[in-house]
N, CA, C and O atoms as CSV, one atom per row, in Angstrom:
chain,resi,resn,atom,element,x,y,z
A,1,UNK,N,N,50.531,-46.659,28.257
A,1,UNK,CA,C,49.557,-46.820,29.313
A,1,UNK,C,C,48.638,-45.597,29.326
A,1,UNK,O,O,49.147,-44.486,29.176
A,2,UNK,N,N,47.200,-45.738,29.509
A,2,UNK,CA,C,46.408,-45.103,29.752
A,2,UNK,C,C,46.203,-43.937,31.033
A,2,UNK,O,O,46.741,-44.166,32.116
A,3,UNK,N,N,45.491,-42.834,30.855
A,3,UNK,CA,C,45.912,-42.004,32.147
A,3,UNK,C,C,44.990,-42.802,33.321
A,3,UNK,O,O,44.010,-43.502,33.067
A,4,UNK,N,N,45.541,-42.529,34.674
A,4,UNK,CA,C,44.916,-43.358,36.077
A,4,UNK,C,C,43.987,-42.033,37.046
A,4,UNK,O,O,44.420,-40.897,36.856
A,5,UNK,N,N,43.275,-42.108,37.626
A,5,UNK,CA,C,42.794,-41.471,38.341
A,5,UNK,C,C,42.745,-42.875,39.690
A,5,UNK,O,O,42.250,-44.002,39.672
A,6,UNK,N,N,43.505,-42.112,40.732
A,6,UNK,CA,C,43.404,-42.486,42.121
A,6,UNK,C,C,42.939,-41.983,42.987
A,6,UNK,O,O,43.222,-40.794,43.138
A,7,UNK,N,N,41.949,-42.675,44.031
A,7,UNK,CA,C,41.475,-42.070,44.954
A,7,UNK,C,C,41.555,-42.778,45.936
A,7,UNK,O,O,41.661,-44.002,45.863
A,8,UNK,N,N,41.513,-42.027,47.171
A,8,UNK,CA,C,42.434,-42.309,48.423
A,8,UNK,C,C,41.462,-41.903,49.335
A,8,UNK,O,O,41.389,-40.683,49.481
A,9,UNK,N,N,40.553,-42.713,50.111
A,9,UNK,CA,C,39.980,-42.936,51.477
A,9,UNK,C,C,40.679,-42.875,52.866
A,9,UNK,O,O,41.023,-43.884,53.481
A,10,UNK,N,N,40.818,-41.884,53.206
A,10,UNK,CA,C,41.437,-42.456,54.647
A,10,UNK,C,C,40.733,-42.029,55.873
A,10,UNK,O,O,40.680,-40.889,56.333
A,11,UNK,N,N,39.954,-43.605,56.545
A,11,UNK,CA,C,38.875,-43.669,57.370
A,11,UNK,C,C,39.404,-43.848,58.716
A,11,UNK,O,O,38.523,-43.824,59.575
A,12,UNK,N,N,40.892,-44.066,59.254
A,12,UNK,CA,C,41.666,-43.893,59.954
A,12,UNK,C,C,41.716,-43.077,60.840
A,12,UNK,O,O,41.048,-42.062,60.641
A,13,UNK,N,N,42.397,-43.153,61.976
A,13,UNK,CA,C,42.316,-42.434,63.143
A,13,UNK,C,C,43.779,-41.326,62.919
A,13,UNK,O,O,43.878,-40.278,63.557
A,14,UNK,N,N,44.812,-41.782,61.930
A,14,UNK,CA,C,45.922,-41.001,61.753
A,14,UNK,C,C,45.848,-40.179,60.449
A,14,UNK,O,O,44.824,-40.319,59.781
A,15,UNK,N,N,46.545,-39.567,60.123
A,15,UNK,CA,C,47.102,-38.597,59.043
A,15,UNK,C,C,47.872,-39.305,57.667
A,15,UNK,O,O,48.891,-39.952,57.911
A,16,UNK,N,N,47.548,-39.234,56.631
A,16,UNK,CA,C,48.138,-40.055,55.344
A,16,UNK,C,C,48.766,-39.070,54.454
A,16,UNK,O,O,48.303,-37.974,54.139
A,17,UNK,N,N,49.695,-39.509,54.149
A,17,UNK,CA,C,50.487,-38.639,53.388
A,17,UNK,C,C,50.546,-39.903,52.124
A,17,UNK,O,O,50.154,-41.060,52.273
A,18,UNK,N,N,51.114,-39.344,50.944
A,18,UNK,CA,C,51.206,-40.471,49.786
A,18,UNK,C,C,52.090,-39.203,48.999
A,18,UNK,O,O,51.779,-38.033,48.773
A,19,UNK,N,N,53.666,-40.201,48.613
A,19,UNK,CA,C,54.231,-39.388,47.695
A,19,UNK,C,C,54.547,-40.661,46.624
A,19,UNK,O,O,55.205,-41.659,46.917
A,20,UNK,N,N,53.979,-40.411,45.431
A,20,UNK,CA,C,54.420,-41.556,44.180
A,20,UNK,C,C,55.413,-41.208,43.789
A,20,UNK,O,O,56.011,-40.191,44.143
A,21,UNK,N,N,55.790,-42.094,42.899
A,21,UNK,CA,C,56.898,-42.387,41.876
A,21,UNK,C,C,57.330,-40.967,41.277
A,21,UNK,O,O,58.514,-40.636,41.333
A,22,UNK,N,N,56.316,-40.081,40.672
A,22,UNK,CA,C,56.421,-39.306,39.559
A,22,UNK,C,C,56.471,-38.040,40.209
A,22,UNK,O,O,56.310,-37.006,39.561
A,23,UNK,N,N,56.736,-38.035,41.752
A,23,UNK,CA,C,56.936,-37.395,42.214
A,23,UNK,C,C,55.051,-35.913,43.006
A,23,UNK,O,O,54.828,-34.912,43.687
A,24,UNK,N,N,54.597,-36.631,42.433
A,24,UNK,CA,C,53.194,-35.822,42.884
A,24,UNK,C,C,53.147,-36.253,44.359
A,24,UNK,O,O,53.987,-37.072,44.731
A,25,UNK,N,N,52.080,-35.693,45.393
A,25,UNK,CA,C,51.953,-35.687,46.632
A,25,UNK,C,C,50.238,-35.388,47.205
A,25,UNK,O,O,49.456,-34.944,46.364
A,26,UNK,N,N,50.015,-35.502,47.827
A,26,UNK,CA,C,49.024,-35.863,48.520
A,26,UNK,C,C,48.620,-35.779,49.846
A,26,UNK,O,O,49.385,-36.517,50.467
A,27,UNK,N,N,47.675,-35.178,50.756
A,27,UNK,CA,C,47.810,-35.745,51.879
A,27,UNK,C,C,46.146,-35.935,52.410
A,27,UNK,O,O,45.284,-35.215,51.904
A,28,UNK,N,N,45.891,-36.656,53.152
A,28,UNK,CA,C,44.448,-36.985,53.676
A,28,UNK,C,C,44.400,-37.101,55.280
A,28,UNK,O,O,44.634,-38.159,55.864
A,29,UNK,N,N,44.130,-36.112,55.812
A,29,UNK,CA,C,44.181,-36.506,57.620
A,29,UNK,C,C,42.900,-37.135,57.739
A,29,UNK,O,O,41.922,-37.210,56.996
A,30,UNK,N,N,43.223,-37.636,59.070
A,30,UNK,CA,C,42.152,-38.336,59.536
A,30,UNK,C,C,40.881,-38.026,59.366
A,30,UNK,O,O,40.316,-37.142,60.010
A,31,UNK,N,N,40.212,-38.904,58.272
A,31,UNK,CA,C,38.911,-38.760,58.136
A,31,UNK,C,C,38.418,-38.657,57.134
A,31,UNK,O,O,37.225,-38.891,56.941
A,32,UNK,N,N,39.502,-38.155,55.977
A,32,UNK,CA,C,39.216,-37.359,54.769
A,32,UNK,C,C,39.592,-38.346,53.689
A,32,UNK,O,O,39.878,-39.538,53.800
A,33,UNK,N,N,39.497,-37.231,52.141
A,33,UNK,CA,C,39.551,-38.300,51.240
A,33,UNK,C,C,40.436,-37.413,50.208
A,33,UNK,O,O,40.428,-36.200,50.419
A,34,UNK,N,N,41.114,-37.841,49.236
A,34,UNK,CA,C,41.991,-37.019,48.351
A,34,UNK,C,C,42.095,-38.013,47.042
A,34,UNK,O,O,41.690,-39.176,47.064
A,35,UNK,N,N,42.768,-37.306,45.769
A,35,UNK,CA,C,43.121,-38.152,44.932
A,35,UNK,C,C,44.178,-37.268,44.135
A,35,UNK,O,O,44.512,-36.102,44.346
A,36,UNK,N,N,44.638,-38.227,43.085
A,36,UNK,CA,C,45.677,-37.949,42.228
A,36,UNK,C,C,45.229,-38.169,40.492
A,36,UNK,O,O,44.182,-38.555,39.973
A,37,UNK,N,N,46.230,-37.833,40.055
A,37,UNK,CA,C,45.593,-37.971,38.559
A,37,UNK,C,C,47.045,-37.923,37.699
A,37,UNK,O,O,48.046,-37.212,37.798
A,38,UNK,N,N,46.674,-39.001,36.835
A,38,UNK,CA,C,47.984,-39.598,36.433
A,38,UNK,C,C,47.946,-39.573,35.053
A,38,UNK,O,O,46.872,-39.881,34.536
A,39,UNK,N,N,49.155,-39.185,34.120
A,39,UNK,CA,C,48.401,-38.919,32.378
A,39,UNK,C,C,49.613,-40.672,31.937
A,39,UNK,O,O,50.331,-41.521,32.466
A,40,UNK,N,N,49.065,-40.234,30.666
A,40,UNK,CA,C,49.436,-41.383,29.619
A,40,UNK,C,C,51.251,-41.853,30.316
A,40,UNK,O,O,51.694,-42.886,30.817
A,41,UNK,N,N,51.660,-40.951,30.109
A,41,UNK,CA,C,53.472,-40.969,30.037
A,41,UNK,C,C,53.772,-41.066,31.545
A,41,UNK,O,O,54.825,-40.539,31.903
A,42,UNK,N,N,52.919,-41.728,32.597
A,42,UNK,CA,C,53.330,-41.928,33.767
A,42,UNK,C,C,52.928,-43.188,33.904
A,42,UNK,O,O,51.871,-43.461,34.473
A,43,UNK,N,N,53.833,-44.211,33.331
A,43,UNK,CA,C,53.868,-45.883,33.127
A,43,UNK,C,C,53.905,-46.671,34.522
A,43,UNK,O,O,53.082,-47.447,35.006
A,44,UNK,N,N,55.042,-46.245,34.969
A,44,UNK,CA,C,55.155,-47.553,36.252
A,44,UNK,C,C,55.030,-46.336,37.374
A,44,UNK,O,O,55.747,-45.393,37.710
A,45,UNK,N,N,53.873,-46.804,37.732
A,45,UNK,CA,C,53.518,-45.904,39.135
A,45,UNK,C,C,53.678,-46.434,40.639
A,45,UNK,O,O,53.029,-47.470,40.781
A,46,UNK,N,N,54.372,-46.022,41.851
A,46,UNK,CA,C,54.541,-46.677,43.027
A,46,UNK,C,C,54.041,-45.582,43.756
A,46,UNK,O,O,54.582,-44.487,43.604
A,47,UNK,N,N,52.952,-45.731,44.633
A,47,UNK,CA,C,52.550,-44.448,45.932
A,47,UNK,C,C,52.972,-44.928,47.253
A,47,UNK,O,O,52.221,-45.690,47.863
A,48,UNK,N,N,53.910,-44.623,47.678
A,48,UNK,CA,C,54.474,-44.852,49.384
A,48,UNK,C,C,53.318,-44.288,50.135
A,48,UNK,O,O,53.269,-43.061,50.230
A,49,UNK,N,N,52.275,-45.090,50.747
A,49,UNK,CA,C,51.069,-44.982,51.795
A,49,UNK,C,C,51.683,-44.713,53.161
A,49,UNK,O,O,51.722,-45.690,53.909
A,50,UNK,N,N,52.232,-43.418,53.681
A,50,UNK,CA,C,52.425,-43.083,54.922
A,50,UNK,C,C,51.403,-42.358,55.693
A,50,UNK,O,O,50.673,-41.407,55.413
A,51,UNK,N,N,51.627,-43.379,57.177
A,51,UNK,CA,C,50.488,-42.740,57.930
A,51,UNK,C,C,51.265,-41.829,59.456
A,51,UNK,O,O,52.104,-42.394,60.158
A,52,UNK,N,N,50.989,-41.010,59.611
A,52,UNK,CA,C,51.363,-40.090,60.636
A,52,UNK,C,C,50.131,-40.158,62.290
A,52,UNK,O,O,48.942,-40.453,62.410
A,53,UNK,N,N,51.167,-39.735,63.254
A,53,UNK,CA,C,50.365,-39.902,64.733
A,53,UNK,C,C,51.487,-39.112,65.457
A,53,UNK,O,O,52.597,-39.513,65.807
A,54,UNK,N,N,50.817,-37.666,65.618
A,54,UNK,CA,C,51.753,-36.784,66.168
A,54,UNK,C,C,53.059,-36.492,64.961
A,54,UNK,O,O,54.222,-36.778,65.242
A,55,UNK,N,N,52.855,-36.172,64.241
A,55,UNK,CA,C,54.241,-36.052,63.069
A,55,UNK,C,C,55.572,-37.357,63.110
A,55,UNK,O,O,56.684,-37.695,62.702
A,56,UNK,N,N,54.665,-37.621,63.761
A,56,UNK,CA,C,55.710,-39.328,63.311
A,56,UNK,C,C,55.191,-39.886,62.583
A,56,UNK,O,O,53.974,-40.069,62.616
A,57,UNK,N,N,56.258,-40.493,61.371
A,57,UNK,CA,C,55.647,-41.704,60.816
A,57,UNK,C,C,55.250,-43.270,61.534
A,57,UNK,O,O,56.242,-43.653,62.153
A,58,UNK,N,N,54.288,-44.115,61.618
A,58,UNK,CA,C,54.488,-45.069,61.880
A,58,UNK,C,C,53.879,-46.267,61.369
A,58,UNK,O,O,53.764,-47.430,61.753
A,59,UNK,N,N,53.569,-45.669,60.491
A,59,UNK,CA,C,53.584,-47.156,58.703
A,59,UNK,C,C,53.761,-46.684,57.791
A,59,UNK,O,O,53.808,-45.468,57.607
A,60,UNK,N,N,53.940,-47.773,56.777
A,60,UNK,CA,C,54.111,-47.447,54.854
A,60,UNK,C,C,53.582,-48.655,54.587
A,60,UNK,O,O,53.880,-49.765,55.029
A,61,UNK,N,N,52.645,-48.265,53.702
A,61,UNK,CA,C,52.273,-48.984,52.938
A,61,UNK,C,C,52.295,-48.716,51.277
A,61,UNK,O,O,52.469,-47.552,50.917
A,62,UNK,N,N,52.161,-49.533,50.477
A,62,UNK,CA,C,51.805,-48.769,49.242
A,62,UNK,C,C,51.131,-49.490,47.899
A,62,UNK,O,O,51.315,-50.655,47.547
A,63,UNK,N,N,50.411,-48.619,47.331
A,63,UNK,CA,C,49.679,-48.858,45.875
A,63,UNK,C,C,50.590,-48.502,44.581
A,63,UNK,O,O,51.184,-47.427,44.498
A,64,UNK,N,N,50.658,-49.718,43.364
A,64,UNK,CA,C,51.757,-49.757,42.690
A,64,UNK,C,C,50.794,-50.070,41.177
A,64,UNK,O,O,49.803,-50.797,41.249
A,65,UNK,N,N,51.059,-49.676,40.349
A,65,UNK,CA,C,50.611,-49.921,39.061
A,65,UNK,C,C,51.494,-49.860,37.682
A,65,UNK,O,O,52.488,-49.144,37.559
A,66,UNK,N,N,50.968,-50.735,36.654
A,66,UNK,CA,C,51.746,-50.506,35.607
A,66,UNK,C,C,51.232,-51.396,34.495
A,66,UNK,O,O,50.347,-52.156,34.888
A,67,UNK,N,N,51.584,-51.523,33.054
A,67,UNK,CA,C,51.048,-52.176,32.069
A,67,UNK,C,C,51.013,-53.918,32.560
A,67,UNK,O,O,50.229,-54.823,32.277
A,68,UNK,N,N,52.418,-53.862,33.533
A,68,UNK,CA,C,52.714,-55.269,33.382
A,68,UNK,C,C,52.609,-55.700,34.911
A,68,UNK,O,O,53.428,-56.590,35.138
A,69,UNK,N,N,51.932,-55.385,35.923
A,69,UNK,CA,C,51.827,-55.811,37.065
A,69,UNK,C,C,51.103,-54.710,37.831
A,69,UNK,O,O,51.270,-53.571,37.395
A,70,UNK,N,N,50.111,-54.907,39.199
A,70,UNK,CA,C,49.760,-53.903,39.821
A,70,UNK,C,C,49.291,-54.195,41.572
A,70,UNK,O,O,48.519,-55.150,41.499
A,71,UNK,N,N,49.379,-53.928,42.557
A,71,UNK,CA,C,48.900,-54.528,43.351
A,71,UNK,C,C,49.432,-53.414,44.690
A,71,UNK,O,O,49.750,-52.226,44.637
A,72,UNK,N,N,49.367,-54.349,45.827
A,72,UNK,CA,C,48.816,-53.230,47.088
A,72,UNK,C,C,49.227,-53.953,48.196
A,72,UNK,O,O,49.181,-55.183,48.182
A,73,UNK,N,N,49.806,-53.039,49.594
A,73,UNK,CA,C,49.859,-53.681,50.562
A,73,UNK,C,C,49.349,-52.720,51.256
A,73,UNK,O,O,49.055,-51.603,50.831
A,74,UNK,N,N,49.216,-53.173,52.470
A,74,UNK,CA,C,48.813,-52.452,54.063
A,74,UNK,C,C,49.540,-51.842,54.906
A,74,UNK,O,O,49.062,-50.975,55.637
A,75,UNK,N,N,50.357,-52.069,54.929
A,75,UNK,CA,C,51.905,-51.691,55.907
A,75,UNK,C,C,52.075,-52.911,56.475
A,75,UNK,O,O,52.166,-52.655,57.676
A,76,UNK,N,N,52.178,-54.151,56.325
A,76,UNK,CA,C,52.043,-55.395,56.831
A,76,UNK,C,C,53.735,-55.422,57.812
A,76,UNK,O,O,53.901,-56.335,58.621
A,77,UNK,N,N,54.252,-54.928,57.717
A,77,UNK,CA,C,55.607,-54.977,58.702
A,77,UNK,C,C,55.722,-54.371,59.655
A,77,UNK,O,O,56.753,-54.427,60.326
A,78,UNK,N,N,54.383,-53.405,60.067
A,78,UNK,CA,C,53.771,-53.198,61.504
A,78,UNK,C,C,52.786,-53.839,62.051
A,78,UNK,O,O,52.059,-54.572,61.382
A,79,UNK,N,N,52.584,-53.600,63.682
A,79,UNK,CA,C,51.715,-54.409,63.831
A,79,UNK,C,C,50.101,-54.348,62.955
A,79,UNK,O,O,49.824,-53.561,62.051
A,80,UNK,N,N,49.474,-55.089,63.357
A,80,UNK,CA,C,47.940,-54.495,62.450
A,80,UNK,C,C,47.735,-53.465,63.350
A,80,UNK,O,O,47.866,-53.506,64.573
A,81,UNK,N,N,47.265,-52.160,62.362
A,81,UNK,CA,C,46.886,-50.995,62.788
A,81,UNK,C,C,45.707,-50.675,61.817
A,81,UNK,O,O,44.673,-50.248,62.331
A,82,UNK,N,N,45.776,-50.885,60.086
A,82,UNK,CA,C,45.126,-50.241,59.329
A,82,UNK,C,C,45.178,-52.000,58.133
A,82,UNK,O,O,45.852,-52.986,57.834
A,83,UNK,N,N,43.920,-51.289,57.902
A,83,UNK,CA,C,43.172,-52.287,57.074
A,83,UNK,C,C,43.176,-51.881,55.408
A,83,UNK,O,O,43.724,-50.796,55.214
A,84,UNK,N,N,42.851,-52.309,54.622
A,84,UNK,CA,C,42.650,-51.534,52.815
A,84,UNK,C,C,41.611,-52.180,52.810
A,84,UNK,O,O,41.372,-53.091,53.603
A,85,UNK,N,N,40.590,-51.652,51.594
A,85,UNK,CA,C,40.056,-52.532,50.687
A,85,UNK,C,C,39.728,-51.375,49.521
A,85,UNK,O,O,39.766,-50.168,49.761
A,86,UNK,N,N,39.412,-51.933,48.259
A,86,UNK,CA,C,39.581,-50.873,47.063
A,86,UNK,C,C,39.685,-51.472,46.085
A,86,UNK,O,O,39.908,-52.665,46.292
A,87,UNK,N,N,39.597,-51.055,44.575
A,87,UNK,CA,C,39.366,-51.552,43.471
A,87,UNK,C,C,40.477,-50.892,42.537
A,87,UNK,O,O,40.808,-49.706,42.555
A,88,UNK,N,N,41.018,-51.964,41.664
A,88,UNK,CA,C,41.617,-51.469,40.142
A,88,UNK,C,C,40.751,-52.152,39.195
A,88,UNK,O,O,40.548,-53.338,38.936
A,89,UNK,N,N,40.171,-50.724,38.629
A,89,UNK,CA,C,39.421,-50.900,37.031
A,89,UNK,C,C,38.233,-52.141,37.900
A,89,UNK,O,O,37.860,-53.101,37.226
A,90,UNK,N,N,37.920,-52.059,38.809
A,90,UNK,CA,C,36.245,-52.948,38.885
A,90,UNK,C,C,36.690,-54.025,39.812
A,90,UNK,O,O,35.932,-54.450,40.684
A,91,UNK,N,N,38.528,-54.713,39.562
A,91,UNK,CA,C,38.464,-55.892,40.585
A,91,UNK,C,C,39.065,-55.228,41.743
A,91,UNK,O,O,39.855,-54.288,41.829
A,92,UNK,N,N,38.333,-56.152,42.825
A,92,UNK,CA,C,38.295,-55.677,43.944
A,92,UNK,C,C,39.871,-56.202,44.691
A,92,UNK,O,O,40.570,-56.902,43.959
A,93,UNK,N,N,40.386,-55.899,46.010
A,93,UNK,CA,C,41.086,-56.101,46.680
A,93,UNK,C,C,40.901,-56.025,47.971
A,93,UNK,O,O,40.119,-55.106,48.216
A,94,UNK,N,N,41.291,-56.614,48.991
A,94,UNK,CA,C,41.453,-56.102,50.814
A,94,UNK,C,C,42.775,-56.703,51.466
A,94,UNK,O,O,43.333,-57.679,50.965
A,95,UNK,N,N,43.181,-56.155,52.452
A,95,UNK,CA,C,43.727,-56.855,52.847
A,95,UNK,C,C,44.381,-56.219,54.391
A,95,UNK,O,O,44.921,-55.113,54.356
A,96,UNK,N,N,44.288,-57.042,55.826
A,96,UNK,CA,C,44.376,-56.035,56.943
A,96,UNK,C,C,45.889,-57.046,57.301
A,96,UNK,O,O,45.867,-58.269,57.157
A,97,UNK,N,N,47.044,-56.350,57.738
A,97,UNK,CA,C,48.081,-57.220,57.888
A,97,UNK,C,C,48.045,-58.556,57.101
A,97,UNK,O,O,47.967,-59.743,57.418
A,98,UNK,N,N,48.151,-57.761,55.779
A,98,UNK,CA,C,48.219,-58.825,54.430
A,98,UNK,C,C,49.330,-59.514,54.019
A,98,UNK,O,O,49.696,-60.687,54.106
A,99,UNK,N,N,49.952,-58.123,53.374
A,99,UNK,CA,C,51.636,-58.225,52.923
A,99,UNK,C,C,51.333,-57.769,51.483
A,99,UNK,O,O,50.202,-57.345,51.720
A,100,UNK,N,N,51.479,-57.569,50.331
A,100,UNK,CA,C,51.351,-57.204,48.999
A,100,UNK,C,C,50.127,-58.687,48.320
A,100,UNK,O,O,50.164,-59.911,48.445
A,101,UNK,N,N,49.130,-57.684,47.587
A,101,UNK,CA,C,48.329,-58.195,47.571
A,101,UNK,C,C,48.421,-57.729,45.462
A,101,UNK,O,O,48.186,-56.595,45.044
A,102,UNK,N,N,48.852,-59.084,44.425
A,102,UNK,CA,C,48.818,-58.782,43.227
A,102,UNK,C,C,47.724,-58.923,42.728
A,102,UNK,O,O,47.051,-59.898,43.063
A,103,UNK,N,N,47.302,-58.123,41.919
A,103,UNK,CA,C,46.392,-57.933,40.811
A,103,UNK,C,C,46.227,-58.957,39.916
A,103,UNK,O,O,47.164,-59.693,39.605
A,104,UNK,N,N,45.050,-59.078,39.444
A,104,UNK,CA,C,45.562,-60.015,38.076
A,104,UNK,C,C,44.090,-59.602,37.234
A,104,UNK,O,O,43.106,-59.399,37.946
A,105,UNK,N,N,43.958,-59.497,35.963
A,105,UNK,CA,C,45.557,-60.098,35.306
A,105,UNK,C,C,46.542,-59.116,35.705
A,105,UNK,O,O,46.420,-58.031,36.273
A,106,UNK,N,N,47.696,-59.844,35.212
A,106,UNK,CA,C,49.085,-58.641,35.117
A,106,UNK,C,C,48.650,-57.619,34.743
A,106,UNK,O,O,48.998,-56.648,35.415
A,107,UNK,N,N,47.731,-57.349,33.559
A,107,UNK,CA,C,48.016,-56.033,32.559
A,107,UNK,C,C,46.737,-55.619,32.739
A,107,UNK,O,O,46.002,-55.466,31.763
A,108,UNK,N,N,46.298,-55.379,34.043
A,108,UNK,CA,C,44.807,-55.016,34.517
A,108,UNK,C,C,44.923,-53.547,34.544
A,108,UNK,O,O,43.928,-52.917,34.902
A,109,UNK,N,N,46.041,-52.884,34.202
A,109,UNK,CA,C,46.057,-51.407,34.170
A,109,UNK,C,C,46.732,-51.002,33.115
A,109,UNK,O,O,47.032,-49.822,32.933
A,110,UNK,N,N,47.042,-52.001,32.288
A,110,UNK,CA,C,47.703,-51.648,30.849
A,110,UNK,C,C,46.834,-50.304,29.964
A,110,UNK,O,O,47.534,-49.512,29.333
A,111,UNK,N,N,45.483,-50.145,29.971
A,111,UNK,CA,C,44.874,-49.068,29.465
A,111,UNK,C,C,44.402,-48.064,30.739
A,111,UNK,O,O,43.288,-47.593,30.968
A,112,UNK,N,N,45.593,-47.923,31.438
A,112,UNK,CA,C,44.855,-47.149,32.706
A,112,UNK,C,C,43.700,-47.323,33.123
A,112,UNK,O,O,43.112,-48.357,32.804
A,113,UNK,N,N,43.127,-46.436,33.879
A,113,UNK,CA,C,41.721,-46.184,34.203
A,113,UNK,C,C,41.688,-45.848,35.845
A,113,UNK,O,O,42.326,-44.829,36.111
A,114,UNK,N,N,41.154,-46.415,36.838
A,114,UNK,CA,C,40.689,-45.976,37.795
A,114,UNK,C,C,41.193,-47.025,39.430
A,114,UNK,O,O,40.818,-48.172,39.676
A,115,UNK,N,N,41.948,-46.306,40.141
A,115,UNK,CA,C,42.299,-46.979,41.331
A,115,UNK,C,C,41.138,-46.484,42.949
A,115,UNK,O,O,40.892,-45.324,43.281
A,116,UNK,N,N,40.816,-47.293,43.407
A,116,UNK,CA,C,40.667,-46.724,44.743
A,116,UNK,C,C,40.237,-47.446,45.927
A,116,UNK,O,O,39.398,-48.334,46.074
A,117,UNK,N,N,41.113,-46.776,46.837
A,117,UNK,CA,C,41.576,-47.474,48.412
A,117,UNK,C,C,40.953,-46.932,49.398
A,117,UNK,O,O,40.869,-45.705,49.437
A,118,UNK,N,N,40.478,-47.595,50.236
A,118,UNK,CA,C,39.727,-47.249,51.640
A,118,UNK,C,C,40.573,-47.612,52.701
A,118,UNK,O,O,40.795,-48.796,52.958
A,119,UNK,N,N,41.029,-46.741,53.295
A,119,UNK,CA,C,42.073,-47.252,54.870
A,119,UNK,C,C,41.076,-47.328,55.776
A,119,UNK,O,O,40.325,-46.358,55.873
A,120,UNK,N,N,40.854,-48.580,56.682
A,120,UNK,CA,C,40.279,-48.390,57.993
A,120,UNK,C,C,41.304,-48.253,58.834
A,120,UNK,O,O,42.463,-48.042,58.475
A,121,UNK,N,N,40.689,-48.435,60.679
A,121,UNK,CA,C,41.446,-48.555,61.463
A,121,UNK,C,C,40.886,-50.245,61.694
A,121,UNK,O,O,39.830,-50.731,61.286
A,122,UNK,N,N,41.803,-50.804,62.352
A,122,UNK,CA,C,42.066,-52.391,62.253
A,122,UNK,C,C,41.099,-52.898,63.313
A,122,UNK,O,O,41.008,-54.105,63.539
């Protein structure tokens, strides 16, 4: 797999933290924007989308990639609070109290390239 560059919008009224798979970290408070950067030998990628209000957590959501599948949720197992919308490699995605939202094709990140998510508030 190709290296990924992610970027992370968060237009939100709370605090975002994002810790992936490979162990890198992240954080974007309210308002701001951050990203990550991912090389060849970091294949199956998962970012846990946590949002903070007062140092509590109170969603997860997350952005997931890999040669053979890739896709995105909102935190859909809270109430609606926060919205996505964002692109892998050009196709687009949204989704506000969605639930996991797949990519296609499957192998839409098989040569890496470029992720990025916009959090609203709902």
């Amino acid at each position: 797999m190709g290296p990924v560059t992610f970027n992370i919008h968060n237009e939100t009224k709370y605090n975002l933290r994002v810790q992936s798979s490979n162990g890198a970290t992240a954080e974007a408070v309210a308002g701001a924007s951050t990203s990550l950067g991912f090389n060849s030998s970091d294949t199956n990628i998962t970012n846990a989308m946590r949002w903070y209000q007062d140092g509590i957590c109170i969603l997860q959501g997350s952005v997931a990639w890999s040669a053979g599948g890739s896709g995105a949720d909102d935190g859909w197992t809270t109430s609606n609070i926060i919205c996505m919308s964002g692109e892998m490699n050009g196709e687009g995605f949204s989704g506000c109290n969605e639930g996991w939202v797949e990519m296609q094709p499957y192998n839409l990140m098989a040569n890496g390239g470029e992720v990025s998510v916009t959090y609203t508030n709902a």
